[in-house]
PyMOL CGO cylinders between C-alpha atoms (Angstrom):
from pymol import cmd
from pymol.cgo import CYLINDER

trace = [
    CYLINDER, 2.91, 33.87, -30.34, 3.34, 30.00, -30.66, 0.3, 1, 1, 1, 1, 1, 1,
    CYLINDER, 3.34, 30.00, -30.66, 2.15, 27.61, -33.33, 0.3, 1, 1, 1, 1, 1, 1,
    CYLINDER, 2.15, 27.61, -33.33, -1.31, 27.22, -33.30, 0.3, 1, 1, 1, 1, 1, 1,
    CYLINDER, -1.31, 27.22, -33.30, -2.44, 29.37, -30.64, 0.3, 1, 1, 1, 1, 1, 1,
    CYLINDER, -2.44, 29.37, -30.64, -5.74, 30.46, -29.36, 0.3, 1, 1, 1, 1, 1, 1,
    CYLINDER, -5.74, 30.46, -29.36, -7.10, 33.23, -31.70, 0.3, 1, 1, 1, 1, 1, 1,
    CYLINDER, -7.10, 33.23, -31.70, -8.56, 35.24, -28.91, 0.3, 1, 1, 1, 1, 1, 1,
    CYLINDER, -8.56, 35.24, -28.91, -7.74, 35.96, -25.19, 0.3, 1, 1, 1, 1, 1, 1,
    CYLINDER, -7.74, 35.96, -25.19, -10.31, 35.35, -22.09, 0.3, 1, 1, 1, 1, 1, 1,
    CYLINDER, -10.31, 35.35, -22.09, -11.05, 38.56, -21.61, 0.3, 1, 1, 1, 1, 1, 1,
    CYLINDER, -11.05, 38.56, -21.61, -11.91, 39.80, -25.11, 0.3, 1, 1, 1, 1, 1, 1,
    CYLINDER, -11.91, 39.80, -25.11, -13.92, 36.55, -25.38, 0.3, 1, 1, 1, 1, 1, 1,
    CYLINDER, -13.92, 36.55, -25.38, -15.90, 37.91, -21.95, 0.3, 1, 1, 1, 1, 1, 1,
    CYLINDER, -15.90, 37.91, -21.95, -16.62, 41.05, -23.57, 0.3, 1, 1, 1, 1, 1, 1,
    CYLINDER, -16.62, 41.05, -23.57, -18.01, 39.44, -26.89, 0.3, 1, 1, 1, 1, 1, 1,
    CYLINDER, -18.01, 39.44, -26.89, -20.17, 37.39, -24.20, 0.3, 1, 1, 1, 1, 1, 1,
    CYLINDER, -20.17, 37.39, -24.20, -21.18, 40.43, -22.63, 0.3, 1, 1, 1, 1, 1, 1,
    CYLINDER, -21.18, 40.43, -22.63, -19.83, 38.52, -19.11, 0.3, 1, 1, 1, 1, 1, 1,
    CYLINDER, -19.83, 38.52, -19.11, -17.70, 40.86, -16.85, 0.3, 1, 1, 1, 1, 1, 1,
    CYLINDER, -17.70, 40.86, -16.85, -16.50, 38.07, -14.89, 0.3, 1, 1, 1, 1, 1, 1,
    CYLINDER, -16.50, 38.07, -14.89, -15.81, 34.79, -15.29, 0.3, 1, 1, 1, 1, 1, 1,
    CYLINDER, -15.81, 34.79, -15.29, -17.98, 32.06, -12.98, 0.3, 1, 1, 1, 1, 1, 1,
    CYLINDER, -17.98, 32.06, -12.98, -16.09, 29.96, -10.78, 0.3, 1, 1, 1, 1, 1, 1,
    CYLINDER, -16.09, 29.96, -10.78, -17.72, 26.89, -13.00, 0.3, 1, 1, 1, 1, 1, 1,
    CYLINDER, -17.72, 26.89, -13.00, -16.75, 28.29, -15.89, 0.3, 1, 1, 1, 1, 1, 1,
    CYLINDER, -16.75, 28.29, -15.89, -13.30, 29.34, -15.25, 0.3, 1, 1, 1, 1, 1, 1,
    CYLINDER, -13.30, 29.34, -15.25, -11.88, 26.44, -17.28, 0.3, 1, 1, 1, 1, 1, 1,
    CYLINDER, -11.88, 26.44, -17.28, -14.78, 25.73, -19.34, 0.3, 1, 1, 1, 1, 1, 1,
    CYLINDER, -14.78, 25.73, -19.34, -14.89, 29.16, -21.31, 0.3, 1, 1, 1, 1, 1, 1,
    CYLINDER, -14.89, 29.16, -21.31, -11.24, 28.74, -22.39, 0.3, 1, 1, 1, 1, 1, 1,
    CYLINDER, -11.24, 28.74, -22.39, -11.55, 25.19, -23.28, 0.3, 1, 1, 1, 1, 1, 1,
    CYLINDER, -11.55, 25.19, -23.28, -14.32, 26.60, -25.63, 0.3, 1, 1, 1, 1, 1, 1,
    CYLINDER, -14.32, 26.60, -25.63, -11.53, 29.49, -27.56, 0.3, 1, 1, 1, 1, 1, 1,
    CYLINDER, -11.53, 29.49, -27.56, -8.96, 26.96, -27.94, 0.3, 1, 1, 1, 1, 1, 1,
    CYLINDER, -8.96, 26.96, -27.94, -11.19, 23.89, -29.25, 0.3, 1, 1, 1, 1, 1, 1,
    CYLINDER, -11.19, 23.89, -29.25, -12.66, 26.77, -31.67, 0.3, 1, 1, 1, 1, 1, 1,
    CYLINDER, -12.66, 26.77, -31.67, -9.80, 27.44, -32.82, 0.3, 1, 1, 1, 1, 1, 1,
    CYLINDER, -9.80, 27.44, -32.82, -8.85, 24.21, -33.67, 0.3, 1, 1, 1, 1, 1, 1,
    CYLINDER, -8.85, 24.21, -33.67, -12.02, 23.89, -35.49, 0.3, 1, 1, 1, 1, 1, 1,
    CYLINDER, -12.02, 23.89, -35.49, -11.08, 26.86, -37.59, 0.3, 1, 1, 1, 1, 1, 1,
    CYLINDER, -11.08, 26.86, -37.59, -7.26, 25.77, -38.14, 0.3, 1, 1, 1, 1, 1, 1,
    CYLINDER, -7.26, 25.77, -38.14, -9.40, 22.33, -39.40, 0.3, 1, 1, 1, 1, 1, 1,
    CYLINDER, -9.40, 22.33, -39.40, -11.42, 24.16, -41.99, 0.3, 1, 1, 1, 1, 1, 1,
    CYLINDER, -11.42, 24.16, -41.99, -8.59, 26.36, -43.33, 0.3, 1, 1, 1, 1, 1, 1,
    CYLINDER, -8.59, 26.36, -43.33, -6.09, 23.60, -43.67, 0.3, 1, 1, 1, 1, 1, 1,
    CYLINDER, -6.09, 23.60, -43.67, -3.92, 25.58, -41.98, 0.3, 1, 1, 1, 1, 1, 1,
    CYLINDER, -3.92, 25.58, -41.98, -2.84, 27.66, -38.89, 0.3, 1, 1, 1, 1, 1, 1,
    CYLINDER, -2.84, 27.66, -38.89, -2.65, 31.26, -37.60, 0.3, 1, 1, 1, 1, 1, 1,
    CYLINDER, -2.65, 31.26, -37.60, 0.49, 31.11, -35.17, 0.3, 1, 1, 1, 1, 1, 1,
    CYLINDER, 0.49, 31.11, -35.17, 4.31, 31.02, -35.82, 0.3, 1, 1, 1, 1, 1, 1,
    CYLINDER, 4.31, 31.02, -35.82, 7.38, 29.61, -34.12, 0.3, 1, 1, 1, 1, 1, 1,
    CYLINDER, 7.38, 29.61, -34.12, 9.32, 31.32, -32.07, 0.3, 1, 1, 1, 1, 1, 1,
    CYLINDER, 9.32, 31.32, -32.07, 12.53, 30.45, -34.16, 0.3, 1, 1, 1, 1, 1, 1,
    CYLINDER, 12.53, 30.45, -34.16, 13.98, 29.35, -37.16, 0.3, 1, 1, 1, 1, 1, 1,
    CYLINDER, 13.98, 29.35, -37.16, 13.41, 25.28, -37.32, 0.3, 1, 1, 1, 1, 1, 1,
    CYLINDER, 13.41, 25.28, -37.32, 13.71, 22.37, -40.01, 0.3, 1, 1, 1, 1, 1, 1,
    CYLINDER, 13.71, 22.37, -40.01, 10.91, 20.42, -41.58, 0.3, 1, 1, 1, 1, 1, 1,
    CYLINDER, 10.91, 20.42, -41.58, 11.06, 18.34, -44.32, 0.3, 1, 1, 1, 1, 1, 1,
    CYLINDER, 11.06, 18.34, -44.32, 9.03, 18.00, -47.41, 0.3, 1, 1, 1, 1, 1, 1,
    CYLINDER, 9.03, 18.00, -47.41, 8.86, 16.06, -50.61, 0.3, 1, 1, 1, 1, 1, 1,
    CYLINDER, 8.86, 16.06, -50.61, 9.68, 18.07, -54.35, 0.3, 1, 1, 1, 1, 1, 1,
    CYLINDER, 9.68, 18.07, -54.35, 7.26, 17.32, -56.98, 0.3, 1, 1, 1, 1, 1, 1,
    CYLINDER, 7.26, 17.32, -56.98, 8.15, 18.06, -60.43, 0.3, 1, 1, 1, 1, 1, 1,
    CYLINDER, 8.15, 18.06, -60.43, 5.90, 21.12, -62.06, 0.3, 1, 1, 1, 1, 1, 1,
    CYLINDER, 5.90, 21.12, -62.06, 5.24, 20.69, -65.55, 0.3, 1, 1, 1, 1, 1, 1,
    CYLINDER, 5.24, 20.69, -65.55, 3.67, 23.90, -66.02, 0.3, 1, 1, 1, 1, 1, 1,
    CYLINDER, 3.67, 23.90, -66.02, 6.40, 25.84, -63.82, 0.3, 1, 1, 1, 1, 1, 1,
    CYLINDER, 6.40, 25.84, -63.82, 8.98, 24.09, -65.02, 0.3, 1, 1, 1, 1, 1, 1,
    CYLINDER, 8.98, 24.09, -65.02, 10.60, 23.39, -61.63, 0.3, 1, 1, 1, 1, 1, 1,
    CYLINDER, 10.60, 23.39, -61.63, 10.84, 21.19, -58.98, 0.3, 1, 1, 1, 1, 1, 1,
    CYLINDER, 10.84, 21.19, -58.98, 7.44, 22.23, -56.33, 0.3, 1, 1, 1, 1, 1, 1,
    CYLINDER, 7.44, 22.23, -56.33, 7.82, 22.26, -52.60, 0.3, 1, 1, 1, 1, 1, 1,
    CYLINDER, 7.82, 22.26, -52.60, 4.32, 22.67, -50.93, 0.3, 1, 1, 1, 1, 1, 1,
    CYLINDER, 4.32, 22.67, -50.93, 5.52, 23.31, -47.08, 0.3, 1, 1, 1, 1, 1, 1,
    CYLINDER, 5.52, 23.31, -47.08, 3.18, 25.41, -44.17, 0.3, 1, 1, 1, 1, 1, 1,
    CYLINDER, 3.18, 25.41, -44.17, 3.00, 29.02, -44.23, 0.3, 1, 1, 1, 1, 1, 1,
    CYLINDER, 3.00, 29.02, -44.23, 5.58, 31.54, -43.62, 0.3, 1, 1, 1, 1, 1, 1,
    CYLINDER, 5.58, 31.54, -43.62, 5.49, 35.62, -43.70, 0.3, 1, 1, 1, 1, 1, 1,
    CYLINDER, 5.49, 35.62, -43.70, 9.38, 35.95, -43.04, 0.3, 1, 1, 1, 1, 1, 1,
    CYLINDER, 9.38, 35.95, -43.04, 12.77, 34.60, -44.94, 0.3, 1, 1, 1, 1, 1, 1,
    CYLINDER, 12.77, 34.60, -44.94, 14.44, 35.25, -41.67, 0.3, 1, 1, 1, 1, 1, 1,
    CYLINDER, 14.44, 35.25, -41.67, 16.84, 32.01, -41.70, 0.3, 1, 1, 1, 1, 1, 1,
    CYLINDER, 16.84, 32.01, -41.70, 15.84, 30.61, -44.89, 0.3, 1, 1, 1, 1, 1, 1,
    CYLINDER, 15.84, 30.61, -44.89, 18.02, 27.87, -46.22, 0.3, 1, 1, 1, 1, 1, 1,
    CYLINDER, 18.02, 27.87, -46.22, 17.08, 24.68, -48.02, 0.3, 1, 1, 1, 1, 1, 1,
    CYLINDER, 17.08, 24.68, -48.02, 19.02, 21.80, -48.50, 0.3, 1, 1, 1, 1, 1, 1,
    CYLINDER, 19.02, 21.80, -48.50, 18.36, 17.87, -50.16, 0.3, 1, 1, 1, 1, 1, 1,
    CYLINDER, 18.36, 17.87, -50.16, 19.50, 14.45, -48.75, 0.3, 1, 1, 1, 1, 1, 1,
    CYLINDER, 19.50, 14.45, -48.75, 20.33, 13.44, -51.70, 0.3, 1, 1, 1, 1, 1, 1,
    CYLINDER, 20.33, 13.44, -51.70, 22.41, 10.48, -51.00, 0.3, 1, 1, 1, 1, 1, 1,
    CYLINDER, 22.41, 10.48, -51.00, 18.89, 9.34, -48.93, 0.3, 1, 1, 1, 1, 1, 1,
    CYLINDER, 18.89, 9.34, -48.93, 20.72, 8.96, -45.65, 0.3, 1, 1, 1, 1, 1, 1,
    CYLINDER, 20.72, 8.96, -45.65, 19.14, 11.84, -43.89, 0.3, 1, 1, 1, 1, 1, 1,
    CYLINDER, 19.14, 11.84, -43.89, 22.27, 13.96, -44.11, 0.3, 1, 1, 1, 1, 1, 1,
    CYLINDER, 22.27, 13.96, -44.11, 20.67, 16.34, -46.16, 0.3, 1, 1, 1, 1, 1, 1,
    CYLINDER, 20.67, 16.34, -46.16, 24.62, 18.00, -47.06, 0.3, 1, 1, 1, 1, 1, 1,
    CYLINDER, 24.62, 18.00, -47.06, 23.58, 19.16, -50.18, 0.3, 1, 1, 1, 1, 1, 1,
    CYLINDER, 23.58, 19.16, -50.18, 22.43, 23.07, -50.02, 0.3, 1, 1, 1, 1, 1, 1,
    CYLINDER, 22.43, 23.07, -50.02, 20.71, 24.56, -52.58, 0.3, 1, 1, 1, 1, 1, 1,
    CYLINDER, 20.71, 24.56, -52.58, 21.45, 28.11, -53.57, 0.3, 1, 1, 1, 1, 1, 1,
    CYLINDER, 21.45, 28.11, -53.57, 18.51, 30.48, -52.71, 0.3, 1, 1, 1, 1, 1, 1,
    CYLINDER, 18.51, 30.48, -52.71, 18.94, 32.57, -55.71, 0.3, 1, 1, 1, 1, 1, 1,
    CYLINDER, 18.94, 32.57, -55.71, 17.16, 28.98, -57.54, 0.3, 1, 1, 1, 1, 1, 1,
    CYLINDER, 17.16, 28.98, -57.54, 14.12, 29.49, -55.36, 0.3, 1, 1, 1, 1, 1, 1,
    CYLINDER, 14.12, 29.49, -55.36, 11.42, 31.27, -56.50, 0.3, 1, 1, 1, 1, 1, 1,
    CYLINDER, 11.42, 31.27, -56.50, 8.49, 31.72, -53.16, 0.3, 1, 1, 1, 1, 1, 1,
    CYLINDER, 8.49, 31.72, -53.16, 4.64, 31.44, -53.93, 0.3, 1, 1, 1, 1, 1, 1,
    CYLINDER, 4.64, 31.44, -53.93, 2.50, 32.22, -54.32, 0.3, 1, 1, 1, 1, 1, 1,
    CYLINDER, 2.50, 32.22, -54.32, 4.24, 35.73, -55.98, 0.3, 1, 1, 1, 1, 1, 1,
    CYLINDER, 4.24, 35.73, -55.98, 2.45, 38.39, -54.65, 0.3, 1, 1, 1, 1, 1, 1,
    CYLINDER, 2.45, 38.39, -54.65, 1.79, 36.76, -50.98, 0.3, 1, 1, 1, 1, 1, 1,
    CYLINDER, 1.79, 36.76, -50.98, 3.72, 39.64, -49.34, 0.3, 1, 1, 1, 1, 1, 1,
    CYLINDER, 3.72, 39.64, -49.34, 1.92, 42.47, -50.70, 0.3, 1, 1, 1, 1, 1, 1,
    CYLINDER, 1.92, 42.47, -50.70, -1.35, 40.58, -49.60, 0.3, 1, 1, 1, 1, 1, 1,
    CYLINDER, -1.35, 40.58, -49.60, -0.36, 40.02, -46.41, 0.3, 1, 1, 1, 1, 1, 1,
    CYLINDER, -0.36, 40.02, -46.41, -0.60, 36.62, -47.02, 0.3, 1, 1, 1, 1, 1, 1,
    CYLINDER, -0.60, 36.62, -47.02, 1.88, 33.56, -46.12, 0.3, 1, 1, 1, 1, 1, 1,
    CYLINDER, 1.88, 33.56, -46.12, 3.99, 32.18, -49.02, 0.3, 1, 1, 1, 1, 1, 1,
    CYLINDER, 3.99, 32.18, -49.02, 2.73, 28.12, -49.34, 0.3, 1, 1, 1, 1, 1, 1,
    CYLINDER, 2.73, 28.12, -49.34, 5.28, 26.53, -51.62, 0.3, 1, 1, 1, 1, 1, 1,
    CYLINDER, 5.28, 26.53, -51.62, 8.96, 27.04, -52.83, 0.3, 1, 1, 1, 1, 1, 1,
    CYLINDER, 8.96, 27.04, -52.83, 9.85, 26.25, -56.75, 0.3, 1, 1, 1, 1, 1, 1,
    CYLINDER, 9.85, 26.25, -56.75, 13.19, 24.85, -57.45, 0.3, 1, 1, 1, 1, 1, 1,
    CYLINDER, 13.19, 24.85, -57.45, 13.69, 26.65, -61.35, 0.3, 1, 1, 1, 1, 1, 1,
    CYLINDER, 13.69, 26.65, -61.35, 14.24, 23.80, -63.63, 0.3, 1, 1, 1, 1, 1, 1,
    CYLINDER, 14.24, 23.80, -63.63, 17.74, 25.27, -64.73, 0.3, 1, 1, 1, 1, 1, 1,
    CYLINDER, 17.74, 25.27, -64.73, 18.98, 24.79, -61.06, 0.3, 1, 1, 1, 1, 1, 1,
    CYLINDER, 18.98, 24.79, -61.06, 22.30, 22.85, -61.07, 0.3, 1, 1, 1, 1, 1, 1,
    CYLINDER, 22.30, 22.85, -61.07, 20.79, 20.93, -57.53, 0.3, 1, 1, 1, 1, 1, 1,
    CYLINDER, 20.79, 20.93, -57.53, 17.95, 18.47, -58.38, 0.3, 1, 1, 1, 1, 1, 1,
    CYLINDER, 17.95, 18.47, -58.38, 15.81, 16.73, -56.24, 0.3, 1, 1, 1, 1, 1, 1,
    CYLINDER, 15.81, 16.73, -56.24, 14.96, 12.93, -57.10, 0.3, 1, 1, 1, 1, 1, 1,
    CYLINDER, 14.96, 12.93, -57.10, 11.11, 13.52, -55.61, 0.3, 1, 1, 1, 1, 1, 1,
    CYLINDER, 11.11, 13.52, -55.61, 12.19, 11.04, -52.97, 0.3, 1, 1, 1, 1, 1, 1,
    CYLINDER, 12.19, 11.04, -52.97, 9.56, 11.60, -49.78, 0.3, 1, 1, 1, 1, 1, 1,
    CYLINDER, 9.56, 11.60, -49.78, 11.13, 14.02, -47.26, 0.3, 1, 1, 1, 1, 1, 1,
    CYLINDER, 11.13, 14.02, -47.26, 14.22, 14.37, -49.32, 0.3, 1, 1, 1, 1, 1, 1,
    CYLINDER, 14.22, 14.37, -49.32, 14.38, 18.44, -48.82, 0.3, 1, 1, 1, 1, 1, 1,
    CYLINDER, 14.38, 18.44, -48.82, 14.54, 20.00, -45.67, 0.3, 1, 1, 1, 1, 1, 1,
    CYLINDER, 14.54, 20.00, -45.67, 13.74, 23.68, -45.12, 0.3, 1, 1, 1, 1, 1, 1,
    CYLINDER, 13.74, 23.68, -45.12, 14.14, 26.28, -42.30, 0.3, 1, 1, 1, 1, 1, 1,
    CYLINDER, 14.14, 26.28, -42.30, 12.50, 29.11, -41.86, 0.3, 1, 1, 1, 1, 1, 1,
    CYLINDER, 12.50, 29.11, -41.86, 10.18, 30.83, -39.18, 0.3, 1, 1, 1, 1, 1, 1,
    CYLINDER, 10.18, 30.83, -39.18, 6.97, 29.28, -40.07, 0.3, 1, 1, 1, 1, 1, 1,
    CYLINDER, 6.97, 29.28, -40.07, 4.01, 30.90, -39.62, 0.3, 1, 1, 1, 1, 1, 1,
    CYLINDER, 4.01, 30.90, -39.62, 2.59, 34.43, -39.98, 0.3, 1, 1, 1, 1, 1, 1,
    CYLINDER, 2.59, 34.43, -39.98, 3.45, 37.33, -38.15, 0.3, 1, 1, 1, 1, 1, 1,
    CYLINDER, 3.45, 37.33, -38.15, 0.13, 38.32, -36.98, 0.3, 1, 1, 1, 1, 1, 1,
    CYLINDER, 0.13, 38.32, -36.98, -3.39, 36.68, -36.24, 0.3, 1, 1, 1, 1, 1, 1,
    CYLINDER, -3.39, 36.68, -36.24, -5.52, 37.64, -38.91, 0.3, 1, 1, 1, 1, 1, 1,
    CYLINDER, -5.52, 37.64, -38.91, -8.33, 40.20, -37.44, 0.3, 1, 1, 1, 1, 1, 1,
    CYLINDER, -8.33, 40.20, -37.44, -10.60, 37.68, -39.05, 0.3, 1, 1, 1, 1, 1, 1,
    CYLINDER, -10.60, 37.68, -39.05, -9.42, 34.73, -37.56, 0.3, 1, 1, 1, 1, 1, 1,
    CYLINDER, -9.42, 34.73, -37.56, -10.17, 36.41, -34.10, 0.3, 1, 1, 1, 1, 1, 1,
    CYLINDER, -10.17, 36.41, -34.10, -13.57, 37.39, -34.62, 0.3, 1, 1, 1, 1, 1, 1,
    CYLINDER, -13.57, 37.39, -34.62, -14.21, 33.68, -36.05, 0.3, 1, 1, 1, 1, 1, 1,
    CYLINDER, -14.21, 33.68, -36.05, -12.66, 32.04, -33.25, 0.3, 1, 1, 1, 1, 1, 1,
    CYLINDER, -12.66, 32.04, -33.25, -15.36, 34.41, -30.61, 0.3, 1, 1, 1, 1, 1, 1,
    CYLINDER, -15.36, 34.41, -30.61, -17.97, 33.78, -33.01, 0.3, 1, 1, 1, 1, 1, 1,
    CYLINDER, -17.97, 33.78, -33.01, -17.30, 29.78, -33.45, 0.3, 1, 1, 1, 1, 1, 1,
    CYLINDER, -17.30, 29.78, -33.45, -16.66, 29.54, -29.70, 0.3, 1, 1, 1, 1, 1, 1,
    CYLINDER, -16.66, 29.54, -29.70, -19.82, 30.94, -28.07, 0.3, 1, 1, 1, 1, 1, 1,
    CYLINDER, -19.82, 30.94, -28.07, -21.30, 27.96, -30.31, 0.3, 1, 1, 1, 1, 1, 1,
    CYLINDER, -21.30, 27.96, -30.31, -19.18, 25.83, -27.93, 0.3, 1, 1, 1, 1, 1, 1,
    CYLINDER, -19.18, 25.83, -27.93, -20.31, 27.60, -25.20, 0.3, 1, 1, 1, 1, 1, 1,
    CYLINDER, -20.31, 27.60, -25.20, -24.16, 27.98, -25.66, 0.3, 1, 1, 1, 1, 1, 1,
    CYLINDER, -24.16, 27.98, -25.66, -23.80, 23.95, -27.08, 0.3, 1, 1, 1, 1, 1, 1,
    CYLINDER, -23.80, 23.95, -27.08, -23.99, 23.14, -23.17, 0.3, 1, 1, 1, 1, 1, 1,
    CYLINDER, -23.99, 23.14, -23.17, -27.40, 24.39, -22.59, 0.3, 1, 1, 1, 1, 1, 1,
    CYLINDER, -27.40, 24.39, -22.59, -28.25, 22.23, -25.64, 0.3, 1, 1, 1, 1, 1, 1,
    CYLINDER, -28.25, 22.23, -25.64, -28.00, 19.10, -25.54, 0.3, 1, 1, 1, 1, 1, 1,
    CYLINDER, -28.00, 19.10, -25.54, -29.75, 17.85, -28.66, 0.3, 1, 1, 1, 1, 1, 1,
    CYLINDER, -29.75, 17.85, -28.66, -27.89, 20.73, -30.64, 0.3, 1, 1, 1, 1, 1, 1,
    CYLINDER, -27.89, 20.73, -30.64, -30.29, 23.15, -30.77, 0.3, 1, 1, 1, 1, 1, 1,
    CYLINDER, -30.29, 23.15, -30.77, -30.16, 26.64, -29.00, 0.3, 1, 1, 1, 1, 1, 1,
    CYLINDER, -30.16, 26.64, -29.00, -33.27, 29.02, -28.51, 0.3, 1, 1, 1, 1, 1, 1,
    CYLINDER, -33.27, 29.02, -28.51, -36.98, 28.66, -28.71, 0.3, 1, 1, 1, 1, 1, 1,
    CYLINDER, -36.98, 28.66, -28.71, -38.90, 27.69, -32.31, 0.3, 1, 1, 1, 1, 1, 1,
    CYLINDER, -38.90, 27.69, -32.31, -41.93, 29.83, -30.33, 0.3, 1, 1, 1, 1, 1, 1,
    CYLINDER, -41.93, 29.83, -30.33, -40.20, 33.06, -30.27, 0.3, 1, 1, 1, 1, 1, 1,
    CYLINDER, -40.20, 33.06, -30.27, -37.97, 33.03, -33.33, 0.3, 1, 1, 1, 1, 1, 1,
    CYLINDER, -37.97, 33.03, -33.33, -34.64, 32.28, -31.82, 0.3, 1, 1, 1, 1, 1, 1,
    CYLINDER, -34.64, 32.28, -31.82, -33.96, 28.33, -32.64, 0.3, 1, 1, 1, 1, 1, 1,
    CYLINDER, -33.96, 28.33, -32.64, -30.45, 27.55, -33.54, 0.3, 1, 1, 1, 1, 1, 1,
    CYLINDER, -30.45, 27.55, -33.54, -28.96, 24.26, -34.88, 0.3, 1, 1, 1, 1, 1, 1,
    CYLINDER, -28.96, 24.26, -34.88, -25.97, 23.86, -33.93, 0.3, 1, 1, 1, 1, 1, 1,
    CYLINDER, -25.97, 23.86, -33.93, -24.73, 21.95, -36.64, 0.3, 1, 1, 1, 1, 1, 1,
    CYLINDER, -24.73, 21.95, -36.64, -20.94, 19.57, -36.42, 0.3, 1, 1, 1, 1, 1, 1,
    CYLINDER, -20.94, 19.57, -36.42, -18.76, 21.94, -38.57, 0.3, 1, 1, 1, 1, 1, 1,
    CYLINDER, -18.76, 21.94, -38.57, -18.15, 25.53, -38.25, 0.3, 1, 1, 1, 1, 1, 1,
    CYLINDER, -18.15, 25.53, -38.25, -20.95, 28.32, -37.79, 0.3, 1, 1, 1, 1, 1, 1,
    CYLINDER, -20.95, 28.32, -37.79, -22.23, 29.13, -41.35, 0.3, 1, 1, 1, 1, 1, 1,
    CYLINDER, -22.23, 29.13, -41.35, -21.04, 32.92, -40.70, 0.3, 1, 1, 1, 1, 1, 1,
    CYLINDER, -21.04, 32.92, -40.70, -17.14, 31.82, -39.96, 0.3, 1, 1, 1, 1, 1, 1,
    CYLINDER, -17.14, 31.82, -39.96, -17.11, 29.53, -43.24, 0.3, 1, 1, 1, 1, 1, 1,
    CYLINDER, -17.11, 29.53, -43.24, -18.07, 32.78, -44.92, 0.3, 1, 1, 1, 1, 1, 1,
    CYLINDER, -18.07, 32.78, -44.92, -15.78, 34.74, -43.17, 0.3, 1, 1, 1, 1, 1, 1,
    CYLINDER, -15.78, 34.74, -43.17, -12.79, 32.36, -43.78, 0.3, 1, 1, 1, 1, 1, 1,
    CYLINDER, -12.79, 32.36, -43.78, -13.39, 31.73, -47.19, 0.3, 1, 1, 1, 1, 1, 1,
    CYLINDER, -13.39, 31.73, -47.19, -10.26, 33.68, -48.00, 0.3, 1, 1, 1, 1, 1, 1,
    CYLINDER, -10.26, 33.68, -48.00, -8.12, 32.07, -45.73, 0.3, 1, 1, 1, 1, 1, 1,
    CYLINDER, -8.12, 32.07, -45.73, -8.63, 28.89, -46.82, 0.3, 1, 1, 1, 1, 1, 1,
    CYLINDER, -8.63, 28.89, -46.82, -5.59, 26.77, -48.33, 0.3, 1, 1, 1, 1, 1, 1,
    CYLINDER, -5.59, 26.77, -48.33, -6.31, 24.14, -50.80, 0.3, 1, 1, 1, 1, 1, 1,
    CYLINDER, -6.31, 24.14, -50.80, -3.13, 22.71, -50.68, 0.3, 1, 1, 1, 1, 1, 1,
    CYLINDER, -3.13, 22.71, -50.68, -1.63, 21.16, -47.94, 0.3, 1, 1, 1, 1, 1, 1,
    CYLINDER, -1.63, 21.16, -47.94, 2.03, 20.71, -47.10, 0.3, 1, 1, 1, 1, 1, 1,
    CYLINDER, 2.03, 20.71, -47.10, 4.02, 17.65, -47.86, 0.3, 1, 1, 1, 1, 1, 1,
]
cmd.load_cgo(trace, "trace")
């Protein structure tokens, strides 16, 4: 699973449709559809659904917490310490040779893992004997980023949220169906009213940085 994939495949997307088989017009239209949908939902969460493949560095910038008392690291999502390690560049010339001892490092939020949820940020404990200065990109973390499955949510969203894509072509002014028999449909330039409500809960109000 890469980093921000599509959230569903063709063929489930066909069977949402009710479409056995795909037109020979449609054949890159339809998928064009999932993954700009899925974009749209990555855009509304403020974050994505994928992971990397490996372990990889990205950097981030510590802010100090006054009430956690520590040093906060907002960075993107992760469901796995496999190859954690942190380290500062400290003397600001992108070495970053100091490491910090992961036993300093508290994840968060807490209980992410028994939610099934991603931890968003790392807190330095103020009693660490490796401080960061706040300078911008001065700590560099590696992890797997990412979560380890697609939410079942963030599926259904993505076929809901792309057959708005889809029926969008027959509508040019943005609105689907007929006022005469009950079926009119604006299709309005954010996310279907039914996915915002379904991704409330996935939203993150923080992003990385």
């Amino acid at each position: 699973m890469p980093w921000a994939p599509d959230y569903v495949n063709l063929d489930d997307y066909l069977e949402y449709l009710r479409v056995q088989e795909i037109a020979v017009e449609d054949d890159t239209v339809l998928p064009g559809n999932i993954t700009a949908a899925a974009r749209a939902i990555d855009r509304h969460c403020n974050r994505q659904f994928g992971k990397v493949a490996a372990p990889e560095a990205r950097y981030y910038t510590a802010r100090w917490s006054k009430s956690k008392c520590g040093w906060r690291i907002w960075v993107d999502d992760f469901q796995t310490v496999a190859g954690l390690a942190v380290a500062l560049d400290l003397a600001g010339d992108g070495s970053y040779a100091t490491t910090v001892d992961l036993a300093d490092v508290v994840k968060l939020p807490h209980n992410a893992a028994q939610e099934d949820k991603p931890w968003e940020s790392l807190l330095l404990r103020g009693t660490s004997a490796t401080r960061p200065t706040g300078a911008t990109g001065e700590v560099r973390v590696t992890v797997q980023w990412g979560w380890s499955a697609i939410p079942v949510t963030a599926t259904e969203a993505n076929k809901l949220q792309a057959s708005r894509l889809t029926a969008r072509r027959t509508a040019p002014f943005g609105i689907a169906g007929s006022p005469e028999s009950g079926t009119e449909l604006r299709l309005l330039a954010k996310v279907d009213p039914d996915v915002a409500v379904m991704l409330e809960g996935y939203r993150r109000r923080r992003w990385a940085g």
